[in-house]
C-alpha positions as CSV (number, residue, x, y, z in Angstrom):
1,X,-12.9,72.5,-81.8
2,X,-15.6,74.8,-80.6
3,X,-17.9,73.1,-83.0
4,X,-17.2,70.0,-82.5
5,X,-18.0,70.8,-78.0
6,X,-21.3,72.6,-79.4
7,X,-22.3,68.9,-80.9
8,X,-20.5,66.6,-77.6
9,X,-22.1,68.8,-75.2
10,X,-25.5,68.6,-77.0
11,X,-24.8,64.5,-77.3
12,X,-23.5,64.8,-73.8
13,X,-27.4,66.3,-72.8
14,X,-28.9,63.1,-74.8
15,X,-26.7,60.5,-72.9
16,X,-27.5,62.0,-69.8
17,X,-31.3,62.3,-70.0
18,X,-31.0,58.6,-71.4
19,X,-28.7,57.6,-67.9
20,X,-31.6,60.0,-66.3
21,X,-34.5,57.2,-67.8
22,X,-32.4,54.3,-66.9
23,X,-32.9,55.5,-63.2
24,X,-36.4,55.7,-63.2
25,X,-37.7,52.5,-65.6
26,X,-37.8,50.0,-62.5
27,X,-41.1,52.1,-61.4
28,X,-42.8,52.4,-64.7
29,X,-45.1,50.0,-65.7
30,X,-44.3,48.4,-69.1
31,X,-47.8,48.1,-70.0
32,X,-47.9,51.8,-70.0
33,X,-44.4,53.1,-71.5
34,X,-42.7,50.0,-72.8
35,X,-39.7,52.3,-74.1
36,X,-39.0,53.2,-70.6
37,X,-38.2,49.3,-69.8
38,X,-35.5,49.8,-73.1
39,X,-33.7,52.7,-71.0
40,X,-33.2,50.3,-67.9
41,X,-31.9,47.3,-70.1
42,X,-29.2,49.7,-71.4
43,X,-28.1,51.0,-68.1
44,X,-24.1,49.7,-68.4
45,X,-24.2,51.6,-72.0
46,X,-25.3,54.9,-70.7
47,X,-23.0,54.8,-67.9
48,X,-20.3,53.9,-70.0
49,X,-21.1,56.5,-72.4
50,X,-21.2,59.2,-69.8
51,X,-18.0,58.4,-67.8
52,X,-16.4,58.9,-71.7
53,X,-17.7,62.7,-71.7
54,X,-16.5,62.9,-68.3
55,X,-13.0,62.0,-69.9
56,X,-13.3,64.2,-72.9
57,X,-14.7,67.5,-71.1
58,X,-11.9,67.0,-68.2
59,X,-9.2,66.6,-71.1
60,X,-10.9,69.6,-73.1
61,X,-10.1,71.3,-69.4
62,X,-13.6,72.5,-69.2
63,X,-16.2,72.2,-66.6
64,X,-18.8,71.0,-68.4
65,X,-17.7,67.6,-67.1
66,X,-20.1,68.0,-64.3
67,X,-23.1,67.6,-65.8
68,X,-22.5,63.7,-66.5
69,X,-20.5,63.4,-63.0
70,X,-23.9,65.2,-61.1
71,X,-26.0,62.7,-63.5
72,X,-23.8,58.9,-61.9
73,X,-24.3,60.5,-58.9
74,X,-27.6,61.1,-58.6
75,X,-27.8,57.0,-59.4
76,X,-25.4,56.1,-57.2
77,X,-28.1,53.5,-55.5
78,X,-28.6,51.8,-58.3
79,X,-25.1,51.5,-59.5
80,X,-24.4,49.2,-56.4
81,X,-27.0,46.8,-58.1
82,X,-24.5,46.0,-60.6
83,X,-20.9,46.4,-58.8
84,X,-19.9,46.4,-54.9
85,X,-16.6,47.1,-53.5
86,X,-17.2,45.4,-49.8
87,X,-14.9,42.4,-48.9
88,X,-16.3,39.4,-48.3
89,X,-15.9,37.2,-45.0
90,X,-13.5,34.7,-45.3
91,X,-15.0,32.0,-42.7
92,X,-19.0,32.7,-42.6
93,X,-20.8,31.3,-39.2
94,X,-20.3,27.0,-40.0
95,X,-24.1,26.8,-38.5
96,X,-25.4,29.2,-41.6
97,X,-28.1,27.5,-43.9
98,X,-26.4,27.1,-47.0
99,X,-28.5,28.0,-50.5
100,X,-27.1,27.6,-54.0
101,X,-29.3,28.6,-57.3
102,X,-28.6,28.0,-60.4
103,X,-30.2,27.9,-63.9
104,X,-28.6,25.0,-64.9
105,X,-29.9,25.5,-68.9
106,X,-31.2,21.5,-69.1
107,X,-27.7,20.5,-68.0
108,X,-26.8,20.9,-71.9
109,X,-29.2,18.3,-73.2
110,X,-32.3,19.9,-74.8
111,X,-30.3,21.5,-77.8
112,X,-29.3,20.6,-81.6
113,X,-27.5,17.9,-79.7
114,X,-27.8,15.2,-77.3
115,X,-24.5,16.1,-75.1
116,X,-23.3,15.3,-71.6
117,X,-20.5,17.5,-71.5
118,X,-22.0,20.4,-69.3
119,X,-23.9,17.9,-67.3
120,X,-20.6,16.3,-66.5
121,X,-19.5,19.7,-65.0
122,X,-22.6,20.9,-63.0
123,X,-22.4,17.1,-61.7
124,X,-19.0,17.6,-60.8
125,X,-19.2,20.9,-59.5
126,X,-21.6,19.4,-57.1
127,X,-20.2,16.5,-56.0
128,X,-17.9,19.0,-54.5
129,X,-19.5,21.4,-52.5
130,X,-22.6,20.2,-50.0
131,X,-25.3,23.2,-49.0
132,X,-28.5,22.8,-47.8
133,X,-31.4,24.2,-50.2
134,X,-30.6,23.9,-54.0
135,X,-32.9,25.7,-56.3
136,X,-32.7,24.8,-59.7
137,X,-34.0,26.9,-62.4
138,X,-34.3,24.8,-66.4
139,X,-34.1,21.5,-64.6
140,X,-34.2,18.6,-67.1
141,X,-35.3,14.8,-66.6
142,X,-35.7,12.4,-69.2
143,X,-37.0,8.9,-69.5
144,X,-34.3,7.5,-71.5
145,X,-33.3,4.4,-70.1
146,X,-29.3,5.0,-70.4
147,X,-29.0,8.6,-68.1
148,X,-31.7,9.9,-65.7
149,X,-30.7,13.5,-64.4
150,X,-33.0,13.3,-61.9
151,X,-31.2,10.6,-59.9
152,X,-27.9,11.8,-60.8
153,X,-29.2,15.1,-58.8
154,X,-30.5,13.7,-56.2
155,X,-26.9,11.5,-55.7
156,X,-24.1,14.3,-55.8
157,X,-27.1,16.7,-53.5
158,X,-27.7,14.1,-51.0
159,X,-30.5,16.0,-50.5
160,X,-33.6,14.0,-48.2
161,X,-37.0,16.3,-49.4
162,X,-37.5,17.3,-52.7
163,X,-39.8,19.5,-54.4
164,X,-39.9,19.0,-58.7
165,X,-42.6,20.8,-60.6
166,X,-42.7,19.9,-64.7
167,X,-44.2,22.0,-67.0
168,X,-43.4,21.0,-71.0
169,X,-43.1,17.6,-71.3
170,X,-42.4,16.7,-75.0
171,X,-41.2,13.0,-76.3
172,X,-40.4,11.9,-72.4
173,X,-38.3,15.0,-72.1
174,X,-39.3,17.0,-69.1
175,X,-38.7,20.8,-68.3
176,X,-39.2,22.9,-65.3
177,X,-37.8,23.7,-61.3
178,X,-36.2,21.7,-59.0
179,X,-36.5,22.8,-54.8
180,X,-34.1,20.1,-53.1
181,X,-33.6,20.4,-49.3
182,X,-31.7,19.0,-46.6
183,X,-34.6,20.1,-44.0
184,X,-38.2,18.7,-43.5
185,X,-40.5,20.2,-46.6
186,X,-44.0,21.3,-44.8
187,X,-46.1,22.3,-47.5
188,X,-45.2,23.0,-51.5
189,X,-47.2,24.3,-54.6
190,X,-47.0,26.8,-57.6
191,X,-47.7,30.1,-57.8
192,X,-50.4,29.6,-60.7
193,X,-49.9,32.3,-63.9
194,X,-49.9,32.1,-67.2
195,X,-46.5,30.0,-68.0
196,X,-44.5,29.8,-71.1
197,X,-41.8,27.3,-71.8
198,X,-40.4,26.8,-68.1
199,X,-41.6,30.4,-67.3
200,X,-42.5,29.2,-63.8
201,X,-42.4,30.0,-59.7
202,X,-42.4,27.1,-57.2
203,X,-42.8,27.6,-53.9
204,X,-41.2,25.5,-50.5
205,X,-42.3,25.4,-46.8
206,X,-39.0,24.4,-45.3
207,X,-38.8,23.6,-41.3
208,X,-35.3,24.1,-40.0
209,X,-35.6,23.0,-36.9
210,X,-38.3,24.7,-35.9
211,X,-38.4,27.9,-38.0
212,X,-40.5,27.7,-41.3
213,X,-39.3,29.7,-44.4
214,X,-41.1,30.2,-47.5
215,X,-38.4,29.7,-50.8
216,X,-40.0,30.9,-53.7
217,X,-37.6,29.5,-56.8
218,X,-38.5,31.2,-60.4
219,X,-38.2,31.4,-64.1
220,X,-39.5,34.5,-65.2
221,X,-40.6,34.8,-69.0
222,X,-37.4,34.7,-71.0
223,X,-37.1,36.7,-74.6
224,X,-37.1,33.7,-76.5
225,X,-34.1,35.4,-79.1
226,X,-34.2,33.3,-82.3
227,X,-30.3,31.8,-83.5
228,X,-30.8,34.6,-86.2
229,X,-31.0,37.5,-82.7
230,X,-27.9,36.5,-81.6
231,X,-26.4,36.9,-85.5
232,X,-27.6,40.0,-85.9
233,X,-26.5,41.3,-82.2
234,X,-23.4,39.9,-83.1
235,X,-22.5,40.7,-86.8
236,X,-25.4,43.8,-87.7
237,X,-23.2,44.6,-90.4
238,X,-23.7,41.3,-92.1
239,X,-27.5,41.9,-91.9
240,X,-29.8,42.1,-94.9
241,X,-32.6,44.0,-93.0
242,X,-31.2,45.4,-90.1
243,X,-34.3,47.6,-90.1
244,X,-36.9,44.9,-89.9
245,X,-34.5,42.7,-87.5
246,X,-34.3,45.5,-84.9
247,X,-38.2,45.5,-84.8
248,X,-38.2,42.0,-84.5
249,X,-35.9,42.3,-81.2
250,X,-37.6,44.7,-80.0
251,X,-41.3,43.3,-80.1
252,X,-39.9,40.1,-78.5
253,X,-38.4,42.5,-75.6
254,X,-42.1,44.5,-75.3
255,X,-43.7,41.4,-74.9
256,X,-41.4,39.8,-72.2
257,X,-41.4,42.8,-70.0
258,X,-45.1,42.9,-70.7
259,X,-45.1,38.9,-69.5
260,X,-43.1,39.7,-66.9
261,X,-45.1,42.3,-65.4
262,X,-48.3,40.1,-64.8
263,X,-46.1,37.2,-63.6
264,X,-44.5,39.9,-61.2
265,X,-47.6,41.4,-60.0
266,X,-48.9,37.4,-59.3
267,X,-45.8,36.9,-57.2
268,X,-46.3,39.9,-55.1
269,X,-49.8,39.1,-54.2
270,X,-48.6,35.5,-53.4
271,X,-46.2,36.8,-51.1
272,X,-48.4,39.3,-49.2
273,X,-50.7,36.3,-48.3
274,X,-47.3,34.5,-46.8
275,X,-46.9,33.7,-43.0
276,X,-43.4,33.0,-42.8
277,X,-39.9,34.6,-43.5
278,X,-39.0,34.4,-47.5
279,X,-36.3,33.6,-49.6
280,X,-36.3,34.1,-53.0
281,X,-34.3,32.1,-55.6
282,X,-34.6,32.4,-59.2
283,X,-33.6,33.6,-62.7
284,X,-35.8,36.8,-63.6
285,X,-34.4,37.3,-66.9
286,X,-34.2,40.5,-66.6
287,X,-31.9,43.3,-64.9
288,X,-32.1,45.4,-61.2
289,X,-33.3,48.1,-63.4
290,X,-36.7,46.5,-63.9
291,X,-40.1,46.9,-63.5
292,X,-40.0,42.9,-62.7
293,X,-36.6,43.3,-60.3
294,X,-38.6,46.4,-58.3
295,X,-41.7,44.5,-57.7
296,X,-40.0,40.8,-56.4
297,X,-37.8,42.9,-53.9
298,X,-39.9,46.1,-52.7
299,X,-43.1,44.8,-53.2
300,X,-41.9,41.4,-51.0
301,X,-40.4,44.0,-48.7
302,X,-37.0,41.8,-49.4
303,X,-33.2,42.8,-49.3
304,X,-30.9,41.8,-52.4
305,X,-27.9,39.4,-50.8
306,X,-25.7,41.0,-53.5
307,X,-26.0,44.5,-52.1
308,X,-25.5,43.1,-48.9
309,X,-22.5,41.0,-49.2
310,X,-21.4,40.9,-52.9
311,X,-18.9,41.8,-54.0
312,X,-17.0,42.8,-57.5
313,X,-18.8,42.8,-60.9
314,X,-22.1,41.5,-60.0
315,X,-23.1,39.5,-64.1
316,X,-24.5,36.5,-63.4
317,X,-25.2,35.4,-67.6
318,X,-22.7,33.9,-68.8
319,X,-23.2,34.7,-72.2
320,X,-22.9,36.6,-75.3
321,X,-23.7,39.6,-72.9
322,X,-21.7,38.9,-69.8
323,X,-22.6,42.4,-67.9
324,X,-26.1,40.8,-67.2
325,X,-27.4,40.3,-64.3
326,X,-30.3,38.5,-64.1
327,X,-30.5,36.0,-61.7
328,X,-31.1,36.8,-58.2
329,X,-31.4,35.8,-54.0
330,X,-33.8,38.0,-52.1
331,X,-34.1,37.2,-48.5
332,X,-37.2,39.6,-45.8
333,X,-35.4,41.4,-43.1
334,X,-35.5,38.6,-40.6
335,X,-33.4,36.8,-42.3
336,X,-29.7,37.7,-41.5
337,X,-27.1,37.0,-44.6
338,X,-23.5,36.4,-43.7
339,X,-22.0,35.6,-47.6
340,X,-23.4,35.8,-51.2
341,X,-21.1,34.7,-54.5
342,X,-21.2,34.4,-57.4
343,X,-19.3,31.4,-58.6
344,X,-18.0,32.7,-62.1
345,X,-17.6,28.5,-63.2
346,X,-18.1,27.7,-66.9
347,X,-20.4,25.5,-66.1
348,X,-23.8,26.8,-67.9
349,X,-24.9,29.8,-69.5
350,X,-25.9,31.2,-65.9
351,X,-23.1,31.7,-63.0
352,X,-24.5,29.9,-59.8
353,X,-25.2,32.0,-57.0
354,X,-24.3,31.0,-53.1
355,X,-26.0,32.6,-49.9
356,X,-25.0,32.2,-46.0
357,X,-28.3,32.3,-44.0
358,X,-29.2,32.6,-40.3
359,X,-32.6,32.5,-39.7
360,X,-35.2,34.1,-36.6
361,X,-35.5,32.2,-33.6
């Protein structure tokens, strides 16, 4: 037994200086230490990890427990990026501005495919519950003469103003984001960078009644995993060349964050230049422990609604990796936020997100 606490408390070092990492990869660049970015992705694993040495030393009825205890500590802010333990209100203010985002993954239709099925659920879904902004993230038209989402959106949203920005358009299929508003649009344009796929930010001037806010809604640069990724996350026994598939994964990573970074950094200068309140809106594909995270919310000078009034396991991908979060609301300090959710609904591969406004006189 002594030899085998020689090698966990030696392991127990490792996992610590890797939680330790995770803590500080949201202010590295990945242009400079890409790896860094790696620590930050994992964050839920090395907490995990250490809250299991925790276990062992406290069983083993030795101290050593507080190294990994002084370690979760240390992060506590940045653990109440991922869970919160507040309740929520149960009636917010009926006069809040009402916001829902969602990536709504081309309503199921741009796959192997042509299916309605998940359509049929955002739809209904909708139909359902009225609010006043929608952002949409992976919005999907199509010229085919039997279905148009676009005026199936515009019918369950009732929304007056719209603001719809393409960027792929392949074989009358058409990609991108999807700003829908209640309220008066003032002015609308795009945050110009170099885009990928629907790797895009929109932004809205919307006038309720007499206040003007700014909502940015965004796609930040997604991995782009390959069917054979998720295989070999799934199965990496099965693989032939686990070796060369890990690199693979990894280089598609690098070069995302490394995307991410100058769409980021684009965003932030955007905003500095902005002369109203903001709300932000968007799938950043990528977690609060981010270079990309840091820079939308501290370099906006915004607050995250999830910290404020989440509550609960805060994973918004509803995926093969459901402890991601990923998609976000941001709001600047003027803004007051009575309610966030997220609405755990099978209804994409993304969990819709709600958010309770008041805004500045």
């Amino acid at each position: 037994m002594k030899t085998l606490d020689r090698v966990a408390y030696v392991l127990n070092y490792v996992f610590a200086i890797a939680l330790v990492l995770s803590y500080i990869s949201p202010y590295v660049r990945p242009g400079d230490l890409w790896f860094i970015s790696l620590f930050g992705l994992l964050y839920p694993v090395w907490l995990a990890i250490n809250i299991i040495f925790i276990i062992y030393w406290a069983f083993r009825l030795k101290n050593r427990f507080f190294l990994s205890i002084l370690v979760i500590a240390a992060g506590y802010f940045h653990f109440n990026k991922f869970f919160q333990f507040q309740e929520q209100p149960e009636y917010p203010p009926v006069e809040s501005i009402r916001f829902y985002s969602h990536n709504l993954k081309a309503f199921g239709l741009n796959g192997p495919e042509f299916q309605t099925e998940d359509g049929e659920k955002i739809f209904r879904y909708l139909d359902q519950h009225l609010f006043d902004v929608y952002c949409f993230q992976e919005f999907f038209d199509t010229d085919r003469k039997d279905f148009s989402p676009y005026d199936s959106i515009k019918k369950v949203t009732h929304a007056k103003y719209r603001h719809v920005e393409y960027l792929p358009e392949f074989r009358g299929n058409k990609f991108g984001l999807a700003t829908l508003s209640q309220y008066p649009i003032v002015e609308k344009g795009m945050v110009e960078f170099e885009r990928e796929g629907t790797n895009m930010c929109i932004y809205t001037d919307i006038d309720f009644d007499g206040t003007v806010v700014r909502v940015y809604n965004m796609h930040l640069q997604s991995v782009h995993l390959k069917p054979d990724d998720y295989e070999f996350l799934r199965n990496p026994q099965n693989s032939e060349s686990p070796t060369e598939e890990t690199k693979g994964l990894i280089s598609r990573l690098v070069k995302a964050y490394e995307k991410r970074e100058e769409q980021t950094y684009t965003i932030e200068e955007h905003m500095e230049q902005c002369p109203y309140p903001i709300i932000v809106c968007g799938d950043f594909n990528d977690t609060p422990l981010s270079h990309a995270y840091e820079m939308i919310r501290a370099g906006g000078n915004l607050k995250d609604a999830f910290q404020e009034n989440g509550s609960g396991l805060g994973s918004t991908y509803n995926g093969m990796l459901p402890i991601l979060r990923i998609d976000y609301m941001f709001y600047s300090p003027q803004i007051e936020n009575h309610y966030f959710e997220i609405v755990h609904e099978d209804l994409s591969d993304h969990y819709p997100l709600i958010g309770y406004f008041s805004l500045p006189e």
